[in-house]
C-alpha positions, -999 to 999 in steps of 0.1 A, spaced: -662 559 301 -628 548 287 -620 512 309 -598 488 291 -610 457 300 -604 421 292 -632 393 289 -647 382 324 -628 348 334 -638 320 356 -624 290 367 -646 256 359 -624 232 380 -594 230 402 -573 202 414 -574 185 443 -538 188 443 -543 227 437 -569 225 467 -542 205 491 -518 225 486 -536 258 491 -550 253 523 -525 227 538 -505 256 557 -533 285 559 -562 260 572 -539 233 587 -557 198 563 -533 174 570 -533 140 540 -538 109 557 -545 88 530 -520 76 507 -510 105 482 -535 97 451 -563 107 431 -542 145 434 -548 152 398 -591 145 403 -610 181 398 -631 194 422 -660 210 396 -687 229 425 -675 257 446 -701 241 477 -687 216 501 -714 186 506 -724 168 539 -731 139 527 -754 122 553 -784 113 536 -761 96 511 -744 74 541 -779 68 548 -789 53 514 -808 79 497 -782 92 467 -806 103 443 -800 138 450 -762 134 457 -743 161 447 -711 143 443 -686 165 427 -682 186 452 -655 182 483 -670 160 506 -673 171 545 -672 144 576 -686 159 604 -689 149 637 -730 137 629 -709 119 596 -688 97 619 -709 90 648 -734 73 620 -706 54 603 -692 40 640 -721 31 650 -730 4 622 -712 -30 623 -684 -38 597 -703 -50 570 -729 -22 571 -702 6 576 -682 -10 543 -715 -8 523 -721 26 534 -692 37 524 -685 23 494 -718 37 482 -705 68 487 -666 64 468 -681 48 439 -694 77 432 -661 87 422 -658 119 441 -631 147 443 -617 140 481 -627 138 515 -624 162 546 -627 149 584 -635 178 609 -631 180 642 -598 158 647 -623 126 639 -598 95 629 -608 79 596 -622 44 599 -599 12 585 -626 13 561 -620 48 547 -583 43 548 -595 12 522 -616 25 504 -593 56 493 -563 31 481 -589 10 461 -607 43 445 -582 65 447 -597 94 466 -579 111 492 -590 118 528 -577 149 545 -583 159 581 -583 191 602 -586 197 640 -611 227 634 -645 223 642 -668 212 612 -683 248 613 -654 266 609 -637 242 586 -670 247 563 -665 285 567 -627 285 558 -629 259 528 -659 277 515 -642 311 516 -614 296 496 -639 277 473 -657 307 466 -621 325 455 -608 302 432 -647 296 415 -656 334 415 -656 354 382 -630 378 377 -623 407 354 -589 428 345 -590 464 340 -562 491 333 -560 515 359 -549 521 396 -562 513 423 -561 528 458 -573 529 491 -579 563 501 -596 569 536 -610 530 537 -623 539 504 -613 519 475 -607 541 444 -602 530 409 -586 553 383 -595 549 349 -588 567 319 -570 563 287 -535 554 290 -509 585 297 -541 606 312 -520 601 350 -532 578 371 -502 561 381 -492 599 389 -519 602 411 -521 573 428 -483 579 440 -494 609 453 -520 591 473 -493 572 486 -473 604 491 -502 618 512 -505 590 536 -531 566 514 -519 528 503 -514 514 468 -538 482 459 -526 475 422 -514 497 395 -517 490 360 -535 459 356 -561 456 386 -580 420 391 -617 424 400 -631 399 416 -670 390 426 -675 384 459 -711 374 470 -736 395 462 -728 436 458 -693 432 466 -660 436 439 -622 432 457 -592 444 439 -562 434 440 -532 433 416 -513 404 399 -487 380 413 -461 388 388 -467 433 388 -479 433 428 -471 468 441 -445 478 412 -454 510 398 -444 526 360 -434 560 361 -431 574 328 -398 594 324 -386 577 354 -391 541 348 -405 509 371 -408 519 404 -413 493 437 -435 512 459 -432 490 489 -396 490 494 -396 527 484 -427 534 508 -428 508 533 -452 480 541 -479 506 555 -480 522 518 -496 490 500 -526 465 507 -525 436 489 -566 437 482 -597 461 488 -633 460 482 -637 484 453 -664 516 462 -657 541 439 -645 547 402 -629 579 389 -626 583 357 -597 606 348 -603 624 312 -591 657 296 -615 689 301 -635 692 268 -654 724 267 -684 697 248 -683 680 279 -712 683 303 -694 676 339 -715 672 366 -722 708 391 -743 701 422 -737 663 426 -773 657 430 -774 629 404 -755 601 411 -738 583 385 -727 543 386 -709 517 363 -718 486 359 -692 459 368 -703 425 366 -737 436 371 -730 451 402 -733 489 399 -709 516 419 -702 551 422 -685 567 392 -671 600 390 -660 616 359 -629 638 367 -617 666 340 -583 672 338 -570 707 334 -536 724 344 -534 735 377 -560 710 393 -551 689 425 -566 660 413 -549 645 442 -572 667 469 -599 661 453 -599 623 452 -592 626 490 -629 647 488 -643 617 466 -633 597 493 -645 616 522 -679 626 507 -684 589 498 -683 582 536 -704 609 546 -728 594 521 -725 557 535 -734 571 575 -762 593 561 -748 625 556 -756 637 514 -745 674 511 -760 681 481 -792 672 489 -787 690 525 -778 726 504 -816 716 478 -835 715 513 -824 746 526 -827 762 493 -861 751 490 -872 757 527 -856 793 519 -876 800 491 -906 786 505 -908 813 536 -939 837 533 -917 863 551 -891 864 532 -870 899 527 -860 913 494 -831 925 506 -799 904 516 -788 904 549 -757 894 567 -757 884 605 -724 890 617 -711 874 650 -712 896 686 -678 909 686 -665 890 652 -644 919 641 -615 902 626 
């Protein structure tokens, strides 16, 4: 298999600045501290609770991770007189920890508000509910900390089904994958393609900031596929499900013939379908990639043809009263 890939990459750190800014206008976190402490870097994709550490028991602490103030968080720190709630506290910021997040439209205490201009950490707030806010942030988290791989190819959804083309460079698949878009289907990425881990057994493509849905034609030139196609002809990511990789027939070649062995590649160490696709003149590789497609979801609700056609043959062969000679029952009337 022919994939140009680079190195898999992964982030060790963001900013909180980088953080703010990211989920200010999607998730609605709102500063209400003084601006500081923006360039501190958040090092753990988790978000902490950090209620046994109001508590008094830090040894376990995970402390460079975003820290979340629920409603459990402030109802413990209200209900301790001054002194004790600025011990509390201050147990917790000298710490030094990346920022603070209160849920739930909970009010930071005069103490907080303190303790963030003396340490430097900033507080952010949110009106969602602590377990949505966890949700959200973590989803985000999990994002920016997830490893990541680029690959040359194109990458289309086809049917719901996300389809990679491979192969070595001038072999056609930017060719085919505007003929997906032709036929209906919508352009992920072409060219360079990000892969990204998601969880466990899940990839999502999607293309770079800078290329996006621009396509190179060769003869014709660069190509923008969205203004050309219209919004319904892109997506801007899909969970990857299927690789094809796109080669020229070579007689040397065995190619697959009854499907019954199912081949995978392993990305990340998460394997999926691959299908090796030979190139001659006259092929619609085109049709047969909406086939791919089709029989992939035939396979995911239980359907496998191949091994449907091995059972009859087998059940065939199998009968005792079997006739030597070949039959052909005609329909009542089917004289067309």
């Amino acid at each position: 298999m022919d994939i140009n890939s680079k190195s898999i990459i992964k982030n060790s750190n963001i900013t909180v600045k980088f953080f703010y800014e990211n989920t200010r206008d999607r998730f609605g976190l709102k500063l209400i501290s003084e601006e500081v402490g923006f360039e501190r870097e958040i090092l753990d994709q988790n978000l902490h609770r950090p209620g046994l550490a109001l508590a008094g028991f830090v040894e376990l602490f995970s402390s460079k991770r975003v820290q979340l103030f629920g409603n459990t968080e402030m109802r413990f720190i209200e209900q301790l007189d001054d002194n004790k709630k600025l011990h509390s506290l201050e147990r917790l910021f000298k710490f030094d920890i990346p920022c603070l997040v209160i849920s739930n439209g909970n009010s930071p205490t005069k103490e907080m508000l303190h303790l963030s201009e003396k340490y430097k950490i900033p507080i952010f707030m949110t009106d969602a509910p602590t377990t949505k806010t966890i949700y959200l942030l973590s989803d985000f988290l999990d994002d920016q900390f997830a490893p990541r791989l680029s690959m040359h190819g194109s990458f289309v959804d086809v049917y719901g089904v996300g389809m990679l083309f491979v192969g070595k460079s001038g072999v056609g698949k930017s060719e085919v994958a505007l003929d997906l878009v032709e036929r209906g289907h919508r352009l992920v990425a072409d060219d360079v393609v990000i892969i990204t881990k998601k969880g466990e057994g899940i990839l999502m493509g999607a293309g770079t900031d800078l290329v996006k849905h621009f396509m190179e034609v060769r003869g014709i030139g660069i190509i923008d596929v969205r203004s050309m196609f219209g919004v319904r002809a892109i997506r801007f990511q899909k969970r990857l499900e299927v690789v094809i990789d796109l080669e020229i027939w070579d007689m040397d070649t065995e190619y697959t013939r009854t499907g019954l062995d199912d081949s995978t590649q392993d990305i990340m160490g998460i394997k999926i379908p691959y299908v090796k696709l030979p190139i001659v003149p006259g092929k619609n590789i085109t049709v047969i990639s909406e086939i791919i497609a089709l029989n992939y979801l035939l396979k995911h609700y239980g359907y496998d043809a191949p091994k449907v056609f091995r059972d009859k043959l087998s059940a065939k062969i199998k009968e005792k009263n079997r006739t030597t000679k070949r039959t052909i029952d005609y329909f009542e009337h089917d004289f067309e």
